[in-house]
N, C-alpha and C positions, 0 to 999 in steps of 0.2 A: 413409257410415259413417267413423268416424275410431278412426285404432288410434293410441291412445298408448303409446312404449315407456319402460319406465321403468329408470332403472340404480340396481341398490343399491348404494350406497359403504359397504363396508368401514370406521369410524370407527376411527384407531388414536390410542390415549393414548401419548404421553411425557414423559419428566421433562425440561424443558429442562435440557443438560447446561452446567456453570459451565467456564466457559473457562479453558485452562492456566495462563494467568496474572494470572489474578480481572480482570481489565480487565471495564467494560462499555460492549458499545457506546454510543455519543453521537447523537445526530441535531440536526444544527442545519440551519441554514435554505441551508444549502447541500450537505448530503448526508449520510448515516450513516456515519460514523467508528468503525474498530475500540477508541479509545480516548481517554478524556475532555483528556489530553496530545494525541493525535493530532489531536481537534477543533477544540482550542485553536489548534494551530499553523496548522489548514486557515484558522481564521477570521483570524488575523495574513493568511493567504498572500493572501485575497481583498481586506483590508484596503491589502496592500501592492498589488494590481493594479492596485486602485481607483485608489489614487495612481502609477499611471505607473512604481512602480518595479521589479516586474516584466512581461514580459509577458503569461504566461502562466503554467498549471502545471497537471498530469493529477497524478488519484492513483490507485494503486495502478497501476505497470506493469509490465511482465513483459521482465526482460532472461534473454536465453538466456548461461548461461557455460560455458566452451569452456576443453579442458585442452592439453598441450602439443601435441598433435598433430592440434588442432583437431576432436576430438569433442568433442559436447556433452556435458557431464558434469552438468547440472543447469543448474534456472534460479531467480530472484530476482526477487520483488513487491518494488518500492521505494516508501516511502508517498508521495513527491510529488516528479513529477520537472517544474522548474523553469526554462521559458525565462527569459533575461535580455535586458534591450533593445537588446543589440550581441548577441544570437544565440547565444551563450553556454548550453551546457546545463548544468546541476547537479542532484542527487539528492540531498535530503534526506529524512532517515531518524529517524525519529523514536522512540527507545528510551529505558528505564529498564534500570537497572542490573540489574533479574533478567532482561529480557528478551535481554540483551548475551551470548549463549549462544556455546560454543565452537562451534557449525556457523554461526551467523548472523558470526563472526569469518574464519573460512575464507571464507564467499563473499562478505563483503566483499572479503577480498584478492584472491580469484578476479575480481571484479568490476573492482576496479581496475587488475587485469591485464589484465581485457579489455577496456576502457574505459578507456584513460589521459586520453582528449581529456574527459570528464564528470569532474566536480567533485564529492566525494562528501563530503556532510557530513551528522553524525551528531548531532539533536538531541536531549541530554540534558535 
């Protein structure tokens, strides 16, 4: 005899909700990007690997930032952080001018505080 058990799933409906700053996601052939600029730039970045002139580059990484007294005070997704082929790190950041928000201004600075040795650039 065989007893099958069955699980009923709950179906919930929702309205996919539009994103704060109407951006839509992208998907190209190297990964889903939160924004049709941010894709653009991913696919320069693999462009540029292809030719040897960077080495590498992760997206979306998570640096912890740290106040004067060395608690953590918050932390920071950077969209593509950038080996260079003498070992070189950099964080490009890729923004439009509504995205350029005064907290996203603060932990830049925070960031560059706590990170002098990384290179941070901000592509508009």
């Amino acid at each position: 005899m065989i007893i099958i058990k069955l699980k009923i799933v709950k179906k919930m409906w929702y309205q996919k909700r539009q994103n704060k700053y109407n951006s839509k996601k992208t998907s190209t052939g190297f990964g889903l990007f939160d924004s049709k600029k941010e894709a653009a730039y991913g696919s320069d970045l693999e462009l540029l690997k292809k030719a040897k002139e960077i080495k590498d580059y992760k997206r979306q990484v998570r640096y912890d930032l740290y106040g004067k007294n060395g608690g953590r005070i918050c932390y920071m997704k950077v969209d593509f952080e950038v080996e260079l082929p003498d070992g070189d790190i950099e964080v490009h950041e890729v923004k439009s001018n509504i995205t350029m928000t005064p907290e996203w201004n603060i932990k830049r600075k925070l960031f560059e505080d706590n990170y002098p040795e990384v290179k941070y650039i901000v592509i508009n």
